[in-house]
Each structure stands twice: as C-alpha cells, then as structure tokens.
N, C-alpha and C positions, 0 to 999 in steps of 0.2 A: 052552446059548445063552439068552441073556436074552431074551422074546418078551413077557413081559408088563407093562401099566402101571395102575399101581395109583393113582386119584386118592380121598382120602379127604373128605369133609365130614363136620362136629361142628356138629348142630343141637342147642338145647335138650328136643329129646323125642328123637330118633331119631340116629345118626351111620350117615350113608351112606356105602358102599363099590361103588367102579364100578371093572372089574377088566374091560382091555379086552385081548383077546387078537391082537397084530399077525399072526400068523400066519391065523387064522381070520376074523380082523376082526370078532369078535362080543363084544358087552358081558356078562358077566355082574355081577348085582347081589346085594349083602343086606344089610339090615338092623336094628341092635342098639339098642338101647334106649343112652339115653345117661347116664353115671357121670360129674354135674355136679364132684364131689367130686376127680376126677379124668380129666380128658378121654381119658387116652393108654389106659387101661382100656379101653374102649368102641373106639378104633379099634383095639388088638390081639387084640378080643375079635371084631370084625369082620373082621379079614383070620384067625384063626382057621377062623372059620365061613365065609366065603367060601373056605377052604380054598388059599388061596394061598401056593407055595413062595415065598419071598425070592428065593431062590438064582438065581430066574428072572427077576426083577424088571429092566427097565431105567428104570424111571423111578417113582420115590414120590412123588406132589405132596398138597397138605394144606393146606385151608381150615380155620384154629381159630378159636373163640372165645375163647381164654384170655386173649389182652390186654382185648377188649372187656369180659369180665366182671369182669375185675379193675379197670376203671374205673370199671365200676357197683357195684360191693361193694367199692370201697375198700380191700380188701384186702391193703394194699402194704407192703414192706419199711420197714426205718429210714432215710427218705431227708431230703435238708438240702437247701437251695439255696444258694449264695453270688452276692452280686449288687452293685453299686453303692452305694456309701453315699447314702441318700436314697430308693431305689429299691425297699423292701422290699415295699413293699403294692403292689407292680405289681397282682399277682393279685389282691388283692380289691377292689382298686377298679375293674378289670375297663375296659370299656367304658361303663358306665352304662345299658347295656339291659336290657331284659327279656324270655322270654319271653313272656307275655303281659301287654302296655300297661294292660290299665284290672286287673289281677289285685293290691293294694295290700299282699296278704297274705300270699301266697307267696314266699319267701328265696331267693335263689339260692344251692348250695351252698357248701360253704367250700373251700375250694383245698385240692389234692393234697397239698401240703407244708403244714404250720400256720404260722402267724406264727411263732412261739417256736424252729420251726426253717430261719429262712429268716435269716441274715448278712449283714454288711455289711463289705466294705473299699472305704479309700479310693484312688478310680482318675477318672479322664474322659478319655473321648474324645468330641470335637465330629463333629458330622453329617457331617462332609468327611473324618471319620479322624485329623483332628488329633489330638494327645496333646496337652491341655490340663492333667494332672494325672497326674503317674507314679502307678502302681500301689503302693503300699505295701505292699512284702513282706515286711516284718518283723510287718505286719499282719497279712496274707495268710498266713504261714504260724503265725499264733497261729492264727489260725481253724481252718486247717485241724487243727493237731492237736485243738482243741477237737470240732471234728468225731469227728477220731478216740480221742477217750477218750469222747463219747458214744456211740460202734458204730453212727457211722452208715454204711450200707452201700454205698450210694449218691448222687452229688449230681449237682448241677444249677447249670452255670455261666452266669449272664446278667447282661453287663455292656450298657449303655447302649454305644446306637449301634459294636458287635460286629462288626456286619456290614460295616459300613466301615470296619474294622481289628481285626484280631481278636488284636494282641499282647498286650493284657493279659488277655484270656481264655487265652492260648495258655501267658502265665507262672502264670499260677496252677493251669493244670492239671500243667504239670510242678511246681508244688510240692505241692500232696493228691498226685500218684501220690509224691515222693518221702517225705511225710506217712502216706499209708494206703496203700499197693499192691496192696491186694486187694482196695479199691473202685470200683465200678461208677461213670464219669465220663461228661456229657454235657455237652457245650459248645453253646450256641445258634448261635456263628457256625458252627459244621460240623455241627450239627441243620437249622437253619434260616437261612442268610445272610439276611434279609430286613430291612426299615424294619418298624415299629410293634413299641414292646416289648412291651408286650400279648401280641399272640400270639405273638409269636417266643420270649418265656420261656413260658406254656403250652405251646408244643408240646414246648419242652424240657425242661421238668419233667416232664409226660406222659412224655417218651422216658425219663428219669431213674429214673420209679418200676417202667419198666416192666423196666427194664434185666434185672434179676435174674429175678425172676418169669417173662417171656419167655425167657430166654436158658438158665433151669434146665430149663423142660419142654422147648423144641426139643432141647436136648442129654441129658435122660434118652431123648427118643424116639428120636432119631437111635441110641444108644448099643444100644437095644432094637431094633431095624431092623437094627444092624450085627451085633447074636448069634445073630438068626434068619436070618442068612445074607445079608441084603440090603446091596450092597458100594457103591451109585451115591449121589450126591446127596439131599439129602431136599429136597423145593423150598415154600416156603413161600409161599401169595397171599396178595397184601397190597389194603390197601384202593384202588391206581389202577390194578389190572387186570392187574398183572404179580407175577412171581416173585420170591422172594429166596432163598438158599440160607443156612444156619447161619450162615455168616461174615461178612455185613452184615447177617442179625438180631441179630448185636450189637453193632455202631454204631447201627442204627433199627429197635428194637423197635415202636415205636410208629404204624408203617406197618401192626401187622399187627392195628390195631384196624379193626375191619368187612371182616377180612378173605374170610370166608365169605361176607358177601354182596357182594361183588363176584363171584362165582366163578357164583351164577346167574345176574346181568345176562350176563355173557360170556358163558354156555349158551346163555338166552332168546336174545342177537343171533346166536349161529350156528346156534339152530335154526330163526330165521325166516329166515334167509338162505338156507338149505338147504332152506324151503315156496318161495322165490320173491317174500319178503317183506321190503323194504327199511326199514317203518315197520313197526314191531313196537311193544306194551306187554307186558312181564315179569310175571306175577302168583307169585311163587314166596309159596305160604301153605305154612308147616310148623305143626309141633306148638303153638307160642308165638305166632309173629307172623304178617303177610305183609309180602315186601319187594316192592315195585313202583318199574320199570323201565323207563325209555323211550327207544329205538332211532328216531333220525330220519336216514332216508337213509342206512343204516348204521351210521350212527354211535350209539356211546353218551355220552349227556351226563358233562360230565364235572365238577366244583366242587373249588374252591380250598380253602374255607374250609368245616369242618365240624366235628361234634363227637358223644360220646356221650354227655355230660350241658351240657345247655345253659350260657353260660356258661364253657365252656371250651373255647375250638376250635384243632382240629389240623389245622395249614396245611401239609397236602399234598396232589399231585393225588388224588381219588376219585373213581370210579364214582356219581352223583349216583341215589339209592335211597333211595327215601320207606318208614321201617319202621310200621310201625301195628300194634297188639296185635289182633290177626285171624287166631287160629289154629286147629288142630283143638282143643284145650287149653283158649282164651277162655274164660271163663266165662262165663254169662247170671246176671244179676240187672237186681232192682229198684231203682229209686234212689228219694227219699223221697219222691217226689210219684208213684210208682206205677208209669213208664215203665219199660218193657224196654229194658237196656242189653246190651251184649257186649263183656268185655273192656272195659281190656288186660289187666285181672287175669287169669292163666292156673294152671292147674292142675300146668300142667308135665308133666315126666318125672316125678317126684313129689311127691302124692299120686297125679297125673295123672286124668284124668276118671272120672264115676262108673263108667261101662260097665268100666274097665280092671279093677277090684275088685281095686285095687291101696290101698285109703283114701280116694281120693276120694271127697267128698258134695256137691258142687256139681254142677250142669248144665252142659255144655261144649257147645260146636259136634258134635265127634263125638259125645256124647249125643244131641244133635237129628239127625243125623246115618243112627245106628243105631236111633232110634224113628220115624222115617221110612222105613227098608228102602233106605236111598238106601248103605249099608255094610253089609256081612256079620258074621258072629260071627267073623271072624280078621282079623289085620294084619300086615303082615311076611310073608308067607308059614307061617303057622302062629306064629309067634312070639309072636305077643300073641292072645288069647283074650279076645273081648268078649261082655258080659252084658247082653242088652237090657233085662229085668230092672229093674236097678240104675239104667241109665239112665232108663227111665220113672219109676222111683220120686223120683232125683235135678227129674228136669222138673215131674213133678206138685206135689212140696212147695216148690219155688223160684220154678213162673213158670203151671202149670195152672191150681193153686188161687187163687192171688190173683188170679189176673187173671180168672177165671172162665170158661176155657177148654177144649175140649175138650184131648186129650191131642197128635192129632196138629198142630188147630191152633196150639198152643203151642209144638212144635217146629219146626215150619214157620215162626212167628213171629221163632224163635231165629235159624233160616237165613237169613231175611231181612233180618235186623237188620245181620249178618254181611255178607250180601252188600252193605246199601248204604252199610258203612263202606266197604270196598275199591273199589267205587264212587267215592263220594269220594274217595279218595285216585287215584285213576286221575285222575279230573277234577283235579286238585291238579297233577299231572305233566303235562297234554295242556294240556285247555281253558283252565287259566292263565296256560298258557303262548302263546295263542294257536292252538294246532294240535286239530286238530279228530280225538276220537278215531274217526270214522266212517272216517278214511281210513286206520287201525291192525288187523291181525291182533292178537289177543289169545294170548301165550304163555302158558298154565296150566301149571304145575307146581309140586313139594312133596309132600309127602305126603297133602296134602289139596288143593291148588290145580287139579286135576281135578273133586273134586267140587262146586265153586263155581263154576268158569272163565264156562260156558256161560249161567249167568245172571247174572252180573257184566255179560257180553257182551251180554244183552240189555238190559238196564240201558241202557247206554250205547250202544247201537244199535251195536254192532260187529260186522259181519257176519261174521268166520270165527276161529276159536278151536282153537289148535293146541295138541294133548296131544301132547308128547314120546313116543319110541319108553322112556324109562324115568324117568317123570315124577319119580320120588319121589327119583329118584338125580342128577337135570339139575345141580344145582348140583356134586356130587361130578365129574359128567365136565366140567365147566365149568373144572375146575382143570387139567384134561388140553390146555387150550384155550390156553394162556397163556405166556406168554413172561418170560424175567428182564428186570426191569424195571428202571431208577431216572431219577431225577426231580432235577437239577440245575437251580439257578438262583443269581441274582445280579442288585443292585440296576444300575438303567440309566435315571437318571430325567433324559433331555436332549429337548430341542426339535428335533424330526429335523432341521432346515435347520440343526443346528448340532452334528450329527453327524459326527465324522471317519471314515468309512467302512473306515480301516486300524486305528484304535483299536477301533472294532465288529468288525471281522475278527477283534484279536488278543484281545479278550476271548471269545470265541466259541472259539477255537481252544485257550485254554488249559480252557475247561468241559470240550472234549471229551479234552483228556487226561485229565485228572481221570478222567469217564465211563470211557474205555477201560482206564485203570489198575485203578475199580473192576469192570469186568465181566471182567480179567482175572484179577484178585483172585478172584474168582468160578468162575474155570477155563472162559469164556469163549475160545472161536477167535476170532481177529480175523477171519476170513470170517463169522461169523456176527451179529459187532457193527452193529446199526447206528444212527447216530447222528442225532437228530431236531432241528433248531434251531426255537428258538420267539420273539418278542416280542412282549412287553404293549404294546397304545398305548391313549392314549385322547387327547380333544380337551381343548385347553388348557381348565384349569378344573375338570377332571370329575376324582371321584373315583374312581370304579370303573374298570376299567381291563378289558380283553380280548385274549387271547392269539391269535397268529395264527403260522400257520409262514412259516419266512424261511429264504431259501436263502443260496447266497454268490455272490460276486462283483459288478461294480459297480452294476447293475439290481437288487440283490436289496432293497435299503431301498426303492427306488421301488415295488417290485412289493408288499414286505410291508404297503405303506399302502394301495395301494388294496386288498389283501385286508381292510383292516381296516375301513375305508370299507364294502366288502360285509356285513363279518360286522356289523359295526355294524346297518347295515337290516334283518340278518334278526335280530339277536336284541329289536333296539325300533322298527322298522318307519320308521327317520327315519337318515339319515344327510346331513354337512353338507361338502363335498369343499372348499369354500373356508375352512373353520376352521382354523386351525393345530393340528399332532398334533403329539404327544410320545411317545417313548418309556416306560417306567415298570420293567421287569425284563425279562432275557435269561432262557432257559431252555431246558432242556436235557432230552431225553427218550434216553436209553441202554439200550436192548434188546436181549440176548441172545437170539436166535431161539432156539426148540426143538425138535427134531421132533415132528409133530403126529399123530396119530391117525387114519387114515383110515375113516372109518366102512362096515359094508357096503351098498352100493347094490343091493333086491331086485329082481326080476323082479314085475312086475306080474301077477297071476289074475284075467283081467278075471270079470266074470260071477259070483265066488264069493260062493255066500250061505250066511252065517254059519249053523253052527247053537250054538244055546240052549243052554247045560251046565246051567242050572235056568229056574226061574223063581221071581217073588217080587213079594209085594202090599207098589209103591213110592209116597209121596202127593208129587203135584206141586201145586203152588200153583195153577194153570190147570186142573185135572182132577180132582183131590183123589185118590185112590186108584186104582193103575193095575195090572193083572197084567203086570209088565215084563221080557222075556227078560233074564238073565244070560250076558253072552258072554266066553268064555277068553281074552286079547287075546295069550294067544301061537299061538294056532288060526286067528287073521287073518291070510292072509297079505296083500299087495301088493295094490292094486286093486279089495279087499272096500268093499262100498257096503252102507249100511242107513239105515232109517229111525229115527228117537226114534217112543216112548221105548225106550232100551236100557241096561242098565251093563254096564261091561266093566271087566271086573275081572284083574288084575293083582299079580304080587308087591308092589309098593312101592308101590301105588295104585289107586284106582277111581276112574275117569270116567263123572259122571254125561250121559247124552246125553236132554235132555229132548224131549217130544212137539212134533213139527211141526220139526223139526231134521232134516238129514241128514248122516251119518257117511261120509267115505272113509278110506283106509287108504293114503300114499304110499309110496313106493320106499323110503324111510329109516325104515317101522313109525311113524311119527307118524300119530296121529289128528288130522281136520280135521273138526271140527264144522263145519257154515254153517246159520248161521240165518238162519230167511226174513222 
C-alpha cells in the first residue's frame, strides 16, 4: 500500500528531502549536498539516504532549479526564432528600460536567440485579427528547412498581433513539423495569447530554449523514479504556486523557472496560518540566497510580469518573491573605499565556505556564523563537518585585519551586515508597500533562516518569529501543499457599458473547456476540477490594469466592477466610482485539487523545562560573549517555554533564540520566538 509522499526541493547548496508518512503523520527529513552539474544526482542520492522505498510512494512532487539556471548560464540548445518580416529585433529593442536609470554603463544582456538566428516571413495580421497579408509559404517553408539543415533543435514562433488570430502561426507550424519533426515548437499565440509583442515573443522564446533542456531532465527523472519502483505521477511546481505533471511541462517549460521558490512562500503561508497568523513575511535564507515573502490576510501576492535576468520578462502568474544574495555561502568582503560588504557573491555548494574545507578561502556568513558559536562543528545531521579553524583564519585575513578588528567583533560585523540587507528587503515587500511590518509574524526558514530570523525581527520591530517544526526542509513540504495548476487568459479590451454580457459568457465558457480538457489531459477527475474566472479592469485611460474574480450570470459584470472599485483603493489608496472602467483580459485559473497532507497535531506538556544537551561560549551583539544552553529540538515536546539566550539545534538547522526573548513550542513543533 502506497502510505508515503515524498516532496523534493534543489537549492544551490543543499537539496532537501521531506518524506511524510500518511499513516503515522510524521515528517521525516534529510539532507545532501547539491550536484549543480546535475540536479537529479542529488535528489536520488537523497531519497537513497532518506532511505525511501518507491514502491510505497503515492505522490512525488519536485521544486527544480534547472530551467531558472539554464536562463542564467545560458546554456541552451540550437534554438531559431521565426517572426514577421520587419519584426526581428523585437527582442533587442526591448522596451527601452533599464534596470538601474542614472547606471549609463551597464548593457542589458543580449537576447536568448542571437540576431543571425532569428527569420523572417512575409505574413500581417491587423490588431482586429484581420489578414491583411497571407502568409507566404513557399517562404515559410524555405525557412524552415533552412532551419533544418542548420540543426536547429528548437524554435520560436512570433508573429505580430497572434493573439488575435493565430492562423498564420498555426500554418507555419504545421509546416517546420512537416520540415523537422523532431523539433521542439512553441507558438506565442498558445504560449502566451496576449497584446504587446515585446513580452509575448520573450516569453515564447524563453519557453522555446527551454523546451529540450526542461523536458530531457523531467523525463530522464520520471524514467529513474519509474525503475526504482515508484508507478504515480511526478508533479512539478512551477513559478504561480501550482503543479504540473510531465505532460504540459512540455507545451510550458518555462512556468518552471522560480519554480523552487515558490514552494517556500506556500510553506511560509500555511505555517503562519497554522500559528494563527493571517499576515505573515517569509524569510526562507539557504545556502546562496534569501527569498522573501509576504502573506496579507492570507493571501500571497501574486505578479504578472517578471523575470530572471532583467530585461526579459515572463508573463505569467507568479508568487511575487523578492531574491537577495543573503545566504549561508554570501561572501564578506571589502569594497575599495574600505566598507564591509555581503554578498551576493556566494561560495556555493562549491568551493562553499571556508569552514566547509571543501577549497573555500573566503569568509561567508556560516564562517561568521561558526566563529561566533552561534553553529556547531556538523550540518546535515553529521553530513557536513565544519572547521572553526579555517573559518577564523578565512575572517581574520579578509575583514579582521583590515579593518582593525577584534576576531569576534568582525564576525558579528559580518552577521550584521547580512541581517540589515534582509532587512531591507522585508521593508522593500511591507513598508513600500504601504503595510506596516509591526502588524507581520516573521516566518524564518532555510537552512540558515533560523539563525538570522530573530534579529531580522528585531530590526524591524516584529514581535513574534516563527521557526517551522523542520525549517531547513519548509520549502521541500511546501510542494506537498500545492495543487495542479494553469493559468488561462485572453485578450478583452471593451468599455464595460459596451459589453454583451452573452459574448462574455461565451468567451468565458470556451477558456474553461480548453482548462478542463487540459487538466484532464493531466489525468485530472472532473470532481476535483475547479475552475476560477478572472477580469482585468482598469479606468478609462490607465495603463496598468488589475485582476479581480468575476462570477456568472447577469449581476456578475456589475459585482466584478465594484470589486475592482475596492481592489483599486486598497492596492493605491484612491479609487474613482464615477469614471468610466474598461475591461482589458479574461482569465482563467484551472486547478486540479490534490490530496493534502495532514500534519500531526501534539498534545501540549505544559510546565516542561527543557534540559541542555551542552553548553557553549555564544557572542550576541547586546552582551558580547554568553555561556548559552544547547537544546535537542527533537527533546521539546508541545507546550515547552524558555528564556533566550538559547540554540536549539536540529537536523536541518539551528535556531538562534537571543537574550531577553522568550521561546514556546506549539501543537505543530514550530518554535515561536516573541520578542519584547
């Protein structure tokens, strides 16, 4: 009988494995070092060691990084575009922004596909869908074989104005399959139906280069899963907080760029929901980065338009996640005027930091970390062996000496520097936004986001800071949280008082076949479909636009405006009920439910007072050097209360609890720091 589920996350230092037993309801975890070289190495070598049978398996889900990295190393197949004639330099002529405004020197990269391999035939279709100019396929299929005597493997189809008729994208793809048939095709009107070619051929080329590359690892894993006995689904998260199974990761690959971090926002909001906390911020810091998170009223924000190299963005929904190079890994150094910096250069999985005396000779956060006493000499449960050594010697010759610093004050410096980037970036997520983080639980986790959380927290005046019952693994059971997902839309740019309410029906009506067809494609029950409608409005004039759910039937347009009316004031504090609103895109959210996980809920020991498995000389910034109990946090049960300073220490992480703090232990094993 299948009893168990297995949810994997692949970070840049570590890949986590949470292996959660429906019979017993108890999680076990463990942790392997991560094989950049080859991701699927690292999760096989982790359900090895987590010693898990297949055979028993009813559910495999799996946050990767493999599309996200292959966008930042460029690392892609021989891929083509073919586009409008006229139309070539979409991509590099971009939008005309920049990163950073007054910065005159800095280039934005070059586009996925090079000029020299991006084509042209002659085709138009006008804004309305008109055919203003047939497709020339004697053209059309010059190219494509031209394609195909260069080996190209994959392409990218983006014709001008697609979305409002997608017939000549539709004939030239039956002519490259009848051309090359064994290449990897993406069309922008079934990537992306949307207005602005701009992003709608980026996303599509993105989906293009990823085609192979995504679609070769999910199916070498899946193939590796299916020898060791495991017979169910493999389910893949993608960057807007849902599932995909093998079979529409290859029509859209390119969903499963930031796939992994989405997978802790979705932890972060169901662990605060389960403290009793509606507004929650996410601090998930691992080995490389920290990604930060924020949960208002339950909800997680959510963005249209994003990207992982500026410059080129991928219009679809995402889990809205601020990344900052703020990890255990960060580096410390100087910059030329003297100043201590941190990251985002990282050490990584390798060299990885000095302590690891794995090559490393820089100074990291876990170097400052373990010359601080604030980490032990292991990681992983035994798996990694660290060398304080190494690490003080790395601090003294990069940031001790120059700066003319004692040893501990120099890593305490490091720490600092570390916490008031994450800092910032929490204020980037809250306070910019208007919302005030004093009225926010703080969720720490990561493999290091314990030992930071608590003074992040005070930073920002947050009073209570919640460490997960298995911090270092939250992102990995985050995937165990999540449902098959996709994300339908279509252009709808009319003046609502000039909306036929039966033409909005049946456009609406035809998304959700589409949606049902593919979640049953998916091997989806129709009991478990369910189908979510959405519309853009915004006020005559405005460019930006905002999504608001809309139901059916004849009050459903009137009710969708004044929602929008609402959402309007809260998201810019003004809204204008006599202006005239417009419609702008329909959309379509199709969710396959999954069964969920139910976690064990303990019995409360009131009165239990911990005891100490060691002790160890820890320096706080407040107190400088402290004799501070070591506590086993699998020895706490339920109900346990203590005072800082304490660390509690753990397989997949250590939670620092500093002085004048008090620690409880809830029903669900999550620690709740409150600071006073």
């Amino acid at each position: 009988m299948s009893t168990l589920r297995v949810a994997v996350d692949v970070g840049g230092t570590f890949t986590d494995v949470a292996i959660f037993d429906e019979t017993s309801q108890e999680v076990r975890v463990t942790k392997v070092p991560s094989t950049p070289d080859d991701p699927m190495k690292a999760i096989m070598n982790g359900v090895h060691r987590g010693e898990v049978d297949l055979s028993k398996v009813a559910l495999f889900s799996h946050g990767t990084t493999v599309a996200t990295n292959a966008l930042i190393t460029r690392r892609f197949p021989a891929a083509a575009m073919v586009t409008t004639r006229g139309f070539r330099d979409v991509l590099e002529i971009r939008d005309g922004t920049k990163d950073d405004l007054w910065d005159a020197y800095t280039d934005i990269g070059q586009p996925y596909i090079r000029r020299r391999d991006r084509f042209e035939v002659t085709e138009r279709v006008d804004f309305s869908g008109r055919v203003v100019e047939p497709l020339d396929e004697e053209g059309a299929r010059q190219v494509a074989r031209l394609l195909r005597d260069r080996g190209a493997t994959t392409v990218a189809v983006c014709f001008v104005n697609s979305h409002a008729n997608p017939v000549h994208e539709q004939r030239m793809l039956e002519i490259l399959r009848e051309e090359m048939p064994e290449a990897s095709l993406s069309s922008s009107a079934e990537v992306l139906p949307e207005i602005f070619e701009y992003e709608r051929f980026n996303t599509t080329v993105a989906n293009a280069v990823l085609a192979p590359l995504v679609t070769g690892y999910v199916d070498r894993l899946s193939a590796e899963l299916t020898d060791e006995g495991y017979d169910g689904a493999l389910l893949l998260l993608h960057s807007g907080g849902g599932s995909m199974t093998p079979k529409m990761v290859q029509r859209y690959p390119v969903r499963l760029a930031a796939s992994g971090i989405a997978a802790g926002a979705i932890a972060a909001r169901h662990v605060a929901t389960q403290c009793g906390y509606p507004n929650a911020i996410g601090l998930d810091m691992g080995g490389t980065s920290t990604d930060i998170c924020l949960v208002h009223a339950g909800d997680l924000r959510v963005t249209k338009e994003w990207s992982v190299e500026y410059g080129y963005p991928i219009i679809f929904p995402s889990i809205e996640v601020l990344t900052i190079g703020a990890g255990g890994g960060s580096l410390a150094w100087l910059d030329e005027a003297g100043s201590l910096r941190n990251g985002p250069q990282s050490a990584g999985a390798d060299p990885g930091p000095a302590c690891y005396d794995t090559g490393g000779t820089e100074p990291t956060n876990s170097d400052a970390n373990v010359t601080l006493g604030r980490l032990g000499t292991t990681l992983a449960g035994g798996a990694k062996t660290l060398n304080p050594a190494l690490a003080k010697d790395a601090l003294e010759r990069v940031v001790a000496g120059p700066l003319g610093l004692g040893l501990a004050e120099a890593a305490g410096a490091v720490v600092k520097v570390a916490n008031a980037n994450m800092a910032d970036a929490v204020r980037l997520v809250s306070i910019r936004r208007g919302l005030d983080p004093r009225e926010f639980a703080l969720v720490a986790f990561g493999g290091a986001g314990a030992l930071h959380g608590a003074e992040v927290a005070r930073e920002l005046s947050i009073p209570t800071v919640i460490v997960p019952a298995n911090p270092g693994v939250t992102s990995a059971l985050g995937c165990l949280l999540v449902d098959i997902r996709h994300d339908l839309s279509q252009m709808y740019n009319y003046a609502v008082d000039d909306i036929d309410t039966d033409d909005l029906e049946a456009r609406f009506t035809a998304l959700e076949r589409e949606a049902s067809d593919r979640l049953r494609y998916e091997g989806v029950a129709p009991e478990n479909a369910v189908l979510q409608r959405m519309i853009s409005m915004r006020y005559l004039g405005q460019w930006r636009s905002l999504a608001v759910e809309i139901g059916s039937g004849p009050d459903a347009l009137a009710e969708a405006v004044h929602r929008f009316h609402e959402q309007h004031e809260r998201e810019f504090a003004f809204r204008r009920d006599d202006s005239p609103v417009e419609a702008y895109q329909l959309a379509l959210r199709a969710i396959g439910t999954t069964p969920k996980p139910e976690f064990a809920r303990h019995e409360r020991v009131e009165g239990h007072v911990p005891e100490p498995t060691s002790e160890r000389d820890v320096w706080f910034e407040d107190t400088g050097w402290v004799r501070t109990p070591v506590l086993e946090r699998s020895s706490l049960p339920a109900g346990t209360t203590f005072e800082g300073p304490a660390i509690v220490d753990q397989l997949d992480s250590t939670t620092v609890v500093p002085p004048g703090t008090r620690a409880e232990i809830d029903e669900w094993l999550n620690i709740l720091i409150h600071l006073n």
